[in-house]
OpenMM code with the backbone's topology and positions (N, CA, C; nanometers):
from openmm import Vec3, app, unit

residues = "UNK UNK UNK UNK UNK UNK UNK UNK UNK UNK UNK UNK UNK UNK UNK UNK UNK UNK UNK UNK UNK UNK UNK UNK UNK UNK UNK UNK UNK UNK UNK UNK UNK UNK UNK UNK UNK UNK UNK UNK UNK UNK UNK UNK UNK UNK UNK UNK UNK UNK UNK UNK UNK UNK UNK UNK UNK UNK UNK UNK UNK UNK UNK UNK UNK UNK UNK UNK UNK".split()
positions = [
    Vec3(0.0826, -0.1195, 0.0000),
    Vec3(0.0000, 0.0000, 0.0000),
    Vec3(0.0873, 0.1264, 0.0000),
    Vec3(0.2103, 0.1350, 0.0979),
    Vec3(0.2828, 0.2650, 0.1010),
    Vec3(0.3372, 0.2602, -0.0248),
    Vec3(0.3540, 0.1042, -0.0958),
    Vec3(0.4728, 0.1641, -0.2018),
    Vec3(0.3316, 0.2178, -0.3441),
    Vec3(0.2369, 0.1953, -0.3115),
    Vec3(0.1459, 0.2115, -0.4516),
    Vec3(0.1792, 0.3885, -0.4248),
    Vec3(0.1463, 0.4451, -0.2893),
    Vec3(0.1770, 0.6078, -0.2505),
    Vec3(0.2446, 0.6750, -0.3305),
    Vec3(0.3515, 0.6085, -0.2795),
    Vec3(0.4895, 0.6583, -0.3515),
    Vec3(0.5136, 0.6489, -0.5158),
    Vec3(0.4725, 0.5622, -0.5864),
    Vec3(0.4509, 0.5474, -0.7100),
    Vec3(0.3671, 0.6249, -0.7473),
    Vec3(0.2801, 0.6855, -0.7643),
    Vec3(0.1256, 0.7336, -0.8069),
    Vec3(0.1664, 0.8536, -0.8069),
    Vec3(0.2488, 0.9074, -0.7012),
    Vec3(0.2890, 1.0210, -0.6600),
    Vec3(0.4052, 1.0669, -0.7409),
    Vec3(0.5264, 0.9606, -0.7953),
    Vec3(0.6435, 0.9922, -0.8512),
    Vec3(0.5814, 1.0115, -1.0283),
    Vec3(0.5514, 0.8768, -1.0606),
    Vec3(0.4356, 0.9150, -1.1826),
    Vec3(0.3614, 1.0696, -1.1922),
    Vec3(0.2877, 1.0720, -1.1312),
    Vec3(0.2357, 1.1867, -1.1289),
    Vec3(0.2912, 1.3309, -1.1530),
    Vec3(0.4037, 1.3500, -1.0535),
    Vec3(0.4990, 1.4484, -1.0901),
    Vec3(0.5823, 1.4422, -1.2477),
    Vec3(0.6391, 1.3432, -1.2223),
    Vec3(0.6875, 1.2845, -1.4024),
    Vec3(0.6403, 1.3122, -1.5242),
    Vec3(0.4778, 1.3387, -1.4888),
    Vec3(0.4257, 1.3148, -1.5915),
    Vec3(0.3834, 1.4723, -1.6085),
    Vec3(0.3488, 1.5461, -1.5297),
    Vec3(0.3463, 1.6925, -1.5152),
    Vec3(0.4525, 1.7850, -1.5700),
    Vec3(0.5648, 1.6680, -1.5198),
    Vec3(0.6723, 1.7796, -1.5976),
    Vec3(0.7380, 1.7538, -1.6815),
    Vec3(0.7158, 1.6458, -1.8057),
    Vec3(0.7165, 1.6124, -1.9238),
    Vec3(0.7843, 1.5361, -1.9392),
    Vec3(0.8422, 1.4186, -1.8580),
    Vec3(0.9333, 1.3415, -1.8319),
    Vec3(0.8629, 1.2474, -1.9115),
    Vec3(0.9169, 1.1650, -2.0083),
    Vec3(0.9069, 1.0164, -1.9968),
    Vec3(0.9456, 0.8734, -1.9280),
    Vec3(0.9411, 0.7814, -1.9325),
    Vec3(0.9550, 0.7220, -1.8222),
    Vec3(1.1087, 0.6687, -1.8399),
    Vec3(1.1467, 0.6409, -1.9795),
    Vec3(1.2836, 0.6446, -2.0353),
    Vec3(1.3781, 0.7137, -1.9581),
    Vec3(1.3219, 0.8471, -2.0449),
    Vec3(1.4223, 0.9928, -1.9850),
    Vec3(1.4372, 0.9801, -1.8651),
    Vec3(1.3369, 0.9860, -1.7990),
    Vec3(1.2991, 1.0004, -1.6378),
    Vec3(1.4434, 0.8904, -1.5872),
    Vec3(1.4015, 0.7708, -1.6426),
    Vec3(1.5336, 0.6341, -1.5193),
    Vec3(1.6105, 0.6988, -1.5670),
    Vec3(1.6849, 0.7305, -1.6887),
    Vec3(1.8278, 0.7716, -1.7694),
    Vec3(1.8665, 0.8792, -1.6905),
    Vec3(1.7788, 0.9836, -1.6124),
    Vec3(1.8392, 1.0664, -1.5860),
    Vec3(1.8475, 1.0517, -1.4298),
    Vec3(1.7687, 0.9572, -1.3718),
    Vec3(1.7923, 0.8919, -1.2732),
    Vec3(1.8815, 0.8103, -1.2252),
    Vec3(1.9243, 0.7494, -1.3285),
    Vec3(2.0878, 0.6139, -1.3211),
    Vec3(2.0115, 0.5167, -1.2942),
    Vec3(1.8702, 0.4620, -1.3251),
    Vec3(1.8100, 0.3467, -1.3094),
    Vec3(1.7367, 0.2706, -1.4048),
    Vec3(1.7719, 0.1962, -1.3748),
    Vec3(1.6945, 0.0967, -1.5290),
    Vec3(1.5409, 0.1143, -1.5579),
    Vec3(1.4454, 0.1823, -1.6327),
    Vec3(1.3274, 0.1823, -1.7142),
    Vec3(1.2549, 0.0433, -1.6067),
    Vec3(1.2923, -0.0436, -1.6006),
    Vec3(1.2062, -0.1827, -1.5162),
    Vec3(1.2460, -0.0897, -1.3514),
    Vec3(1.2953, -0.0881, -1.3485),
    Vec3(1.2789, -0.0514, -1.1772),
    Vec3(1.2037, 0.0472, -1.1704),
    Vec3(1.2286, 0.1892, -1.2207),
    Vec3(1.0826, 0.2929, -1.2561),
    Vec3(1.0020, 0.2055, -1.2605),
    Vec3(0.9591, 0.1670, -1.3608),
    Vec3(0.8553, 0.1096, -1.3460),
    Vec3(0.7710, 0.0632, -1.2318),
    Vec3(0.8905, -0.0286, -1.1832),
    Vec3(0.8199, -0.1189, -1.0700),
    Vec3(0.7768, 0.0166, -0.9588),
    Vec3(0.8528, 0.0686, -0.9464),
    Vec3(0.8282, 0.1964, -0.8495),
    Vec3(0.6677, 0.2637, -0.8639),
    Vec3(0.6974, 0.2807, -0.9659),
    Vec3(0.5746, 0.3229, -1.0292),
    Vec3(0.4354, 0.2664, -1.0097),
    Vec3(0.4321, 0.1545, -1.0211),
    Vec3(0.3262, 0.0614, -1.0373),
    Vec3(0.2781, 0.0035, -0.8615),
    Vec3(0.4090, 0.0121, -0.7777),
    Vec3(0.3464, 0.0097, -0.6671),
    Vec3(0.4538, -0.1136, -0.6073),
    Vec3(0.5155, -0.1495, -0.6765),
    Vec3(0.5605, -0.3013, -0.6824),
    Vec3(0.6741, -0.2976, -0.6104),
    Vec3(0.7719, -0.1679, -0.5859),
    Vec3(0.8722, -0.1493, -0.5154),
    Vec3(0.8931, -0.0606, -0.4276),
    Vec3(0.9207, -0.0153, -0.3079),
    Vec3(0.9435, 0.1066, -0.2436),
    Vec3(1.0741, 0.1786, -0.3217),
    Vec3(1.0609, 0.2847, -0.3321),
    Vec3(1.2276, 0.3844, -0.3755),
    Vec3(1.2755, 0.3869, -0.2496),
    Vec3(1.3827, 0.3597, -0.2728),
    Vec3(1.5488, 0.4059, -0.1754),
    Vec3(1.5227, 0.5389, -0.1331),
    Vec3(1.6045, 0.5798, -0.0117),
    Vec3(1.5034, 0.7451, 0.0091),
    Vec3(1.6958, 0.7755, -0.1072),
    Vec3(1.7995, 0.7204, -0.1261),
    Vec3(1.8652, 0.8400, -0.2329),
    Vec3(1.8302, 0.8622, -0.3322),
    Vec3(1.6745, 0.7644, -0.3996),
    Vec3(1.6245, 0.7733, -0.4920),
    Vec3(1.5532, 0.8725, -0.5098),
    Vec3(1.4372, 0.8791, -0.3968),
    Vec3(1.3389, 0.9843, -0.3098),
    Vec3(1.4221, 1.1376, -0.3804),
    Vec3(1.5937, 1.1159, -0.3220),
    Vec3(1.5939, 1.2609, -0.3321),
    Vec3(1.6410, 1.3029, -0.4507),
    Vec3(1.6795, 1.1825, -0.5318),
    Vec3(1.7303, 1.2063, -0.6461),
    Vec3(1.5855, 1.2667, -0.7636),
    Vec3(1.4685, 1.2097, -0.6963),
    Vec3(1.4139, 1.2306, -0.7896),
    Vec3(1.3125, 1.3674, -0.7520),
    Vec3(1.3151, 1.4277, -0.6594),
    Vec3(1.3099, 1.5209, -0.6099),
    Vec3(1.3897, 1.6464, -0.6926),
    Vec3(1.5130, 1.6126, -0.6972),
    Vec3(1.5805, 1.7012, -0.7131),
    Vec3(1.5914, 1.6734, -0.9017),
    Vec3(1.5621, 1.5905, -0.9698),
    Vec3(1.5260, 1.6379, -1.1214),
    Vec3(1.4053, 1.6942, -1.1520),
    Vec3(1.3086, 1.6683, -1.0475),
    Vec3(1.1725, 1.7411, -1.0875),
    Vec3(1.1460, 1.8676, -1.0089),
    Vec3(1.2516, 1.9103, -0.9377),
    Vec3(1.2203, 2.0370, -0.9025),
    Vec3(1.1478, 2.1048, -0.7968),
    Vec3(1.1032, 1.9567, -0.6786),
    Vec3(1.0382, 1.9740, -0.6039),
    Vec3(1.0869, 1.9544, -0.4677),
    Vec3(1.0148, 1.9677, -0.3718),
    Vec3(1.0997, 1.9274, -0.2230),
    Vec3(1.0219, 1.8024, -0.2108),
    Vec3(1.1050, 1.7484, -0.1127),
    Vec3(1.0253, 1.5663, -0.0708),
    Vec3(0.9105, 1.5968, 0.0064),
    Vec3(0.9155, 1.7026, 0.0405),
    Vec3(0.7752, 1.7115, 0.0919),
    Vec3(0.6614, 1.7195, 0.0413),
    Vec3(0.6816, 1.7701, -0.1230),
    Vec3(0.5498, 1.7985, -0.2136),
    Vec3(0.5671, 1.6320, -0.2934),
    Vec3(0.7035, 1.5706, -0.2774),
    Vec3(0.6793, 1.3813, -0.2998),
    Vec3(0.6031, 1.2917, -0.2624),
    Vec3(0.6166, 1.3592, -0.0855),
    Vec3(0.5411, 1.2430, 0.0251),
    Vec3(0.4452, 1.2471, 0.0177),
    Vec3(0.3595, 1.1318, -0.0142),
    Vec3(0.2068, 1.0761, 0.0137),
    Vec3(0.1575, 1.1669, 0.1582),
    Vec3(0.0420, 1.2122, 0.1366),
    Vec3(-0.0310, 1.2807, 0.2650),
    Vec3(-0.0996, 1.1101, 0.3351),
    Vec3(-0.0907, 1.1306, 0.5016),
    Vec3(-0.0994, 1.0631, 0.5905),
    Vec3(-0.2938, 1.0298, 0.5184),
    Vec3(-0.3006, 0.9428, 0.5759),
    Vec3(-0.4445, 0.9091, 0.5624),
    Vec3(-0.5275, 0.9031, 0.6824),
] * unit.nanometer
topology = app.Topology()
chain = topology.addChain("A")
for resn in residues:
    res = topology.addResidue(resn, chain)
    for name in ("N", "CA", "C"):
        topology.addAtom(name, app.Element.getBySymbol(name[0]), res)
């Protein structure tokens, strides 16, 4: 469940700011299948991932993190 959060949420941003999912791992240093899996719910991100990907989209981890339920 936390990791679907985190996916929905990284997608989401990604996709707002014109990233493809290609571009997006390439510029991440991660293989297209691990995005993915991230994505889809299937993996938690590493928090150096968290900030890595934070910091290509321009946002703080705080506008990353899933709101509490």
């Amino acid at each position: 469940m936390e990791a679907e959060k985190w996916g929905r949420r990284i997608r989401a941003y990604r996709k707002l700011k014109g990233f493809t999912q290609e571009g997006f791992a390439k510029q991440l240093n991660v293989s297209v299948s691990i995005l993915g899996e991230i994505e889809r719910g299937n993996r938690l991100p590493t928090r150096d991932l968290l900030y890595k990907v934070a910091k290509s989209l321009n946002i703080s981890i705080a506008e990353l993190t899933p709101p509490e339920d």
